[in-house]
Each structure stands twice: as structure tokens, then as C-alpha cells.
DSSP file (Angstrom, degrees, kcal/mol; ACC not computed):
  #  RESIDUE AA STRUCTURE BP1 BP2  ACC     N-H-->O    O-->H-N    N-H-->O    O-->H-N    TCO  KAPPA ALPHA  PHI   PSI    X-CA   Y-CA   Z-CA
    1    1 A X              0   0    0      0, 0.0     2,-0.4     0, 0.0     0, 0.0   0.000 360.0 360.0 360.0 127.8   38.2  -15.2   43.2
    2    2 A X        -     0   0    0     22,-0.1     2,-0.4     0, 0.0     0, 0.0  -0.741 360.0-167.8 -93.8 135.0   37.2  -17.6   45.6
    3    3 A X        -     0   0    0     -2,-0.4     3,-0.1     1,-0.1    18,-0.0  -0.973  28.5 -85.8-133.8 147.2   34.4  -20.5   44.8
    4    4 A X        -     0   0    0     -2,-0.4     2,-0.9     1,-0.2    -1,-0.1   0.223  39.7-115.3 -27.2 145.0   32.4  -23.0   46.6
    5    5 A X        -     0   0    0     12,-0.3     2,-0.3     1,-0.0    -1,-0.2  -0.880  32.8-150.3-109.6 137.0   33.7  -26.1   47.4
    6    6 A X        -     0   0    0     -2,-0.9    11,-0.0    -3,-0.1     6,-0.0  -0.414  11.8-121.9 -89.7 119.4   31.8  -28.7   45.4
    7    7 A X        -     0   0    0     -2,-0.3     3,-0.1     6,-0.0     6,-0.1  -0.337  30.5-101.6 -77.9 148.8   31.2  -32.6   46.8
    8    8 A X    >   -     0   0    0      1,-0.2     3,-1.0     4,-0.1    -1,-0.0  -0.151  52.8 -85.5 -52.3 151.6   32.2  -35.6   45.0
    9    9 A X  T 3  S+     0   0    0      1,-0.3     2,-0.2     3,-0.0    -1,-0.2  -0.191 119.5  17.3 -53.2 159.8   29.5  -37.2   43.3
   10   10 A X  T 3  S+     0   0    0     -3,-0.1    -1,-0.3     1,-0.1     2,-0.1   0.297 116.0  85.5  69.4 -11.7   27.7  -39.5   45.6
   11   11 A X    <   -     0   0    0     -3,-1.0     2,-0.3    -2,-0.2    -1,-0.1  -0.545  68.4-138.3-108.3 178.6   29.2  -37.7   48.7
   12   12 A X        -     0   0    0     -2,-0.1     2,-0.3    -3,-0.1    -4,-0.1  -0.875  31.3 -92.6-140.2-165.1   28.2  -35.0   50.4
   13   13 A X        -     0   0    0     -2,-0.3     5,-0.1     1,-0.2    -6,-0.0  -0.493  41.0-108.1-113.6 125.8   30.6  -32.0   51.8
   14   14 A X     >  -     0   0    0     -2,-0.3     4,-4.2     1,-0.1    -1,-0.2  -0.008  38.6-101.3 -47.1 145.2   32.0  -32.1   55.4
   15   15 A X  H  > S+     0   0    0      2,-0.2     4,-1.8     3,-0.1     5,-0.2   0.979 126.5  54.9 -61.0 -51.7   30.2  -29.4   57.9
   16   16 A X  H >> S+     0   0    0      2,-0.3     3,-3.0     1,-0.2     4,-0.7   0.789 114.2  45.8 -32.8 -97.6   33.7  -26.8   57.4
   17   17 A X  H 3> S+     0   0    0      1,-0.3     4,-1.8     2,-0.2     3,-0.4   0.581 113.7  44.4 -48.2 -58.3   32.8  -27.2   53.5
   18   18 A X  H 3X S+     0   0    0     -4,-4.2     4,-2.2     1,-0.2    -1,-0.3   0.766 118.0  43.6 -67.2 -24.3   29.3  -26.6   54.1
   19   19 A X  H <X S+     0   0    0     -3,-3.0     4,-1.3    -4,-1.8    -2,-0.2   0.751 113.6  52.2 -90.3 -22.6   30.0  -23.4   56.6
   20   20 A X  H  X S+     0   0    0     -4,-0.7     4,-2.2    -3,-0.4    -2,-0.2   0.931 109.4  49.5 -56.1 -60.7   32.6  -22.1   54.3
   21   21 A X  H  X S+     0   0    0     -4,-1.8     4,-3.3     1,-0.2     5,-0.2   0.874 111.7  48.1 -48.5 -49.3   30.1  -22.2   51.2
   22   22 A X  H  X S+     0   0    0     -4,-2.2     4,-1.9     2,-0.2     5,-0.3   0.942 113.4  44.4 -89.3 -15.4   27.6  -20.5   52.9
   23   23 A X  H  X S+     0   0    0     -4,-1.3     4,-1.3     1,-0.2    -2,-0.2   0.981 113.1  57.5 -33.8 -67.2   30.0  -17.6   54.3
   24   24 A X  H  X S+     0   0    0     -4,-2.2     4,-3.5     2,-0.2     3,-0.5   0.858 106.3  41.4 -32.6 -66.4   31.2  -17.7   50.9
   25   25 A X  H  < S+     0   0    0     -4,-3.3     4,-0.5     2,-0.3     3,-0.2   0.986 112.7  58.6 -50.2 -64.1   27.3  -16.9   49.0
   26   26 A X  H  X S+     0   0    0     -4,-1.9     4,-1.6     1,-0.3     3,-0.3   0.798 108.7  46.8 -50.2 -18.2   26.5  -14.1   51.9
   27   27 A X  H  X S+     0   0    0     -4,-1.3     4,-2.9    -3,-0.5     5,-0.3   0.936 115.3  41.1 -73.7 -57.0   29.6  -12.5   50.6
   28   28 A X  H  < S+     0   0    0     -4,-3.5     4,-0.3     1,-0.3    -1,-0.2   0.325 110.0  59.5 -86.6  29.0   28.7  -12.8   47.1
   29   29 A X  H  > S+     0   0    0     -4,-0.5     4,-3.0    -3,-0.3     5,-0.3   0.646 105.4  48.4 -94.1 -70.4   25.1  -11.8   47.9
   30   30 A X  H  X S+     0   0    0     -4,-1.6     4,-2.2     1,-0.2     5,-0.5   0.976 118.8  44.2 -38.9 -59.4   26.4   -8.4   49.3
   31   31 A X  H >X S+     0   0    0     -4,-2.9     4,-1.3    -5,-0.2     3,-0.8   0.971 112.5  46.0 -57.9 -41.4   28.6   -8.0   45.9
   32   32 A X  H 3> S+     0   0    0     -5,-0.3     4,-4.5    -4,-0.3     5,-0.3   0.962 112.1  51.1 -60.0 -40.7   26.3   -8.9   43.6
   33   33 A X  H 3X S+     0   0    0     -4,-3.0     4,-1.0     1,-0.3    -1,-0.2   0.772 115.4  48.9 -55.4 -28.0   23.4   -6.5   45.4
   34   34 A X  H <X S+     0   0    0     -4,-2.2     4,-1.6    -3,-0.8    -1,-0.3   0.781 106.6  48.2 -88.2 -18.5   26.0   -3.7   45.2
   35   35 A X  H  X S+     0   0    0     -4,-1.3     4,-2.3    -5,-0.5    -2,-0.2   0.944 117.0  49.3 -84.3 -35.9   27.0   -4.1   41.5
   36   36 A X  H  X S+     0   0    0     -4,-4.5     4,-2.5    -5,-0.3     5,-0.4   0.996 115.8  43.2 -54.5 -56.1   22.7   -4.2   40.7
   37   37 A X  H >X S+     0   0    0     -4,-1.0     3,-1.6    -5,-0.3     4,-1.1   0.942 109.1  50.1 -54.4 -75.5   22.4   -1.3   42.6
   38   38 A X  H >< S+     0   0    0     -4,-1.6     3,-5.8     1,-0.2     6,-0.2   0.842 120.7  46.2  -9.1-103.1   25.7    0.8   41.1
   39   39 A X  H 3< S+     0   0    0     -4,-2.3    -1,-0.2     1,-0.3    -2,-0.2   0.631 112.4  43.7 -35.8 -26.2   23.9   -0.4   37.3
   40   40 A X  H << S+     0   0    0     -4,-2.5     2,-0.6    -3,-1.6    -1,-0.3   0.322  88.6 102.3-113.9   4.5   20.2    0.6   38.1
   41   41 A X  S X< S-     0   0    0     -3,-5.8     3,-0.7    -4,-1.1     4,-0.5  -0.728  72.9-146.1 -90.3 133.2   21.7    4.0   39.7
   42   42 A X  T 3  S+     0   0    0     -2,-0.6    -1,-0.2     1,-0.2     4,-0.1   0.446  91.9  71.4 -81.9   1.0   20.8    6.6   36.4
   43   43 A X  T 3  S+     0   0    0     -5,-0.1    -1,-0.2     2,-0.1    -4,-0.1   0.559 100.7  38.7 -69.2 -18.9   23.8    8.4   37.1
   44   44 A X  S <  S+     0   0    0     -3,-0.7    -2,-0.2    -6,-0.2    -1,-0.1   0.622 123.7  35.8 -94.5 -19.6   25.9    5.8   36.0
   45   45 A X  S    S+     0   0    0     -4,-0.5     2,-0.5     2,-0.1    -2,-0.1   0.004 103.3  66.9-118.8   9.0   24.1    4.6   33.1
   46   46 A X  S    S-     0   0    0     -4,-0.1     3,-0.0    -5,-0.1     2,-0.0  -0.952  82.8 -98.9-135.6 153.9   22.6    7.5   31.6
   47   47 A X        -     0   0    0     -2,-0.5     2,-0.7     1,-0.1    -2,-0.1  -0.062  45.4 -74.0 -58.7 166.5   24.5   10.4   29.7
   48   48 A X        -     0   0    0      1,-0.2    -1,-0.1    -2,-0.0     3,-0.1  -0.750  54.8-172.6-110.3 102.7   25.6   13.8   30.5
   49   49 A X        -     0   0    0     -2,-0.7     2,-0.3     1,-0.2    -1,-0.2   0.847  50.7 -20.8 -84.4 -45.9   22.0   15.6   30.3
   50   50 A X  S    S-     0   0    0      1,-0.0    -1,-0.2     0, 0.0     0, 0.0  -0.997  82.2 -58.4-165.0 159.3   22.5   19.3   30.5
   51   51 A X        -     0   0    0     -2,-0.3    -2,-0.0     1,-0.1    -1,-0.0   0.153  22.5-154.1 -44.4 144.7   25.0   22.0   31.7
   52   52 A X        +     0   0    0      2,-0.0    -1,-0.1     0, 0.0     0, 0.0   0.545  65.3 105.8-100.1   3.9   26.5   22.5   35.3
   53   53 A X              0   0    0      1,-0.1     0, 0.0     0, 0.0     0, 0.0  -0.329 360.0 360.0 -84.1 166.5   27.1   26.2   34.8
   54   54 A X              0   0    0      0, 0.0    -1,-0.1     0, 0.0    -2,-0.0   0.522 360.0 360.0-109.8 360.0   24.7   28.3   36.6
């Protein structure tokens, strides 16, 4: 697991720090957006409603 890199109080974060961080979020935008999506899909969250036989 990877995490922002965070600036010293009173300082603020070198441009590499700052272009890393935001690579870093757009990644964790795309995971998080998939893992909502995955949970809100009712095929994953809901039970096994009625028989497949025909």
C-alpha cells in the first residue's frame, strides 16, 4: 500500500512530492470507484433468489 507523501509542518512538499501525490489519488480514485461499483452491483450483495434449472 502506497500513501501520500505528507509536508513538514510549516513546509510545503517539493513539485516530485506534489506530482507523485496527485498520480497517487487518480489511482485511488479508479480503486475506490471500482470497489463502489462491485458493492452497489445486486448480484454481489443480494442472495441466491430462485432456481437456474429450466
Amino acid at each position: 500500500m502506497t500513501t501520500p507523501t505528507q509536508g513538514r509542518s510549516g513546509l510545503g512538499l517539493f513539485r516530485e512530492q506534489k506530482t507523485n501525490n496527485r498520480v497517487l489519488n487518480r489511482l485511488r480514485l479508479v480503486v475506490e470507484r471500482v470497489i463502489v461499483q462491485v458493492k452497489t452491483w445486486r448480484i454481489v450483495h443480494t442472495g441466491f433468489r430462485r432456481p437456474l434449472g429450466l
